[in-house]
N, C-alpha and C positions, 0 to 999 in steps of 0.2 A: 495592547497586552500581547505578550509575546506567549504562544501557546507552543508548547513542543512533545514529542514523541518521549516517552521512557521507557517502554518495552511495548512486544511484540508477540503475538502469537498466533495459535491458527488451529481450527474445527475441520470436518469436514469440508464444509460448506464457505465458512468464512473466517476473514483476518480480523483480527482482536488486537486494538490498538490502545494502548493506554496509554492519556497524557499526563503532564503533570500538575495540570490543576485538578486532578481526582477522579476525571469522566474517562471513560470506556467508549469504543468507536466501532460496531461491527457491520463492515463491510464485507458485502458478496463476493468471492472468488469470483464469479462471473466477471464483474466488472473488468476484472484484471486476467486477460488468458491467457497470459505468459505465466502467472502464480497457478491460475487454475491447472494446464497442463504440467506444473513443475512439480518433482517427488517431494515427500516431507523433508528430507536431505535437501534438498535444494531451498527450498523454502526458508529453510533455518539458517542458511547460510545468508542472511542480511546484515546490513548495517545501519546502525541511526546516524545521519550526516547533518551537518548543519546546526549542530546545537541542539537538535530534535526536531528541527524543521523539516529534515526529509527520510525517507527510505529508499535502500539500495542495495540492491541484488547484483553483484559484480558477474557473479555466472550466467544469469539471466539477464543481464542487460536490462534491467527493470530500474527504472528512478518514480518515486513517491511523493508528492509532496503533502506536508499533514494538510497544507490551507487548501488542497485540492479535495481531499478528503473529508474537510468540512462543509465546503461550500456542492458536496455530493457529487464529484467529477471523477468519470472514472476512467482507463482507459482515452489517452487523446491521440493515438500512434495510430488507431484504427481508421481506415479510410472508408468516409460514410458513403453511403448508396447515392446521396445528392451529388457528389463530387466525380462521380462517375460519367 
């Protein structure tokens, strides 16, 4: 089953993803600290890519994907304390 992105939006705290089989997604800004440090203007400035498979902040250099978001993946650019 092909699940995709239909819109977007955002709380203080978290991004509010809504697909198109009916269900709502909210994710922690934390997760994401490129969103978290980005103004509402910035934020708004996305794209849904891929048919609704992804999100995409051209200013931010942010790429999204929904299945990463399902499977609770947050942030993968961050370099962990182990790898150190």
């Amino acid at each position: 089953m092909n699940i995709s992105a239909k819109s977007l939006r955002f709380d203080e705290n978290s991004m509010w993803v809504d697909l198109a089989d009916g269900r709502s997604l909210g994710i922690p800004l934390a997760w994401f600290p490129r969103l978290l440090a980005a103004t509402p203007e910035q934020r708004a400035a996305y794209e849904i890519s891929g048919g609704g498979a992804g999100l995409h902040w051209p200013g931010l250099d942010e790429d999204i994907s929904v299945a990463g978001l399902l499977s609770g993946r947050g942030d993968q650019t961050a370099v962990s304390s182990a790898a150190e």
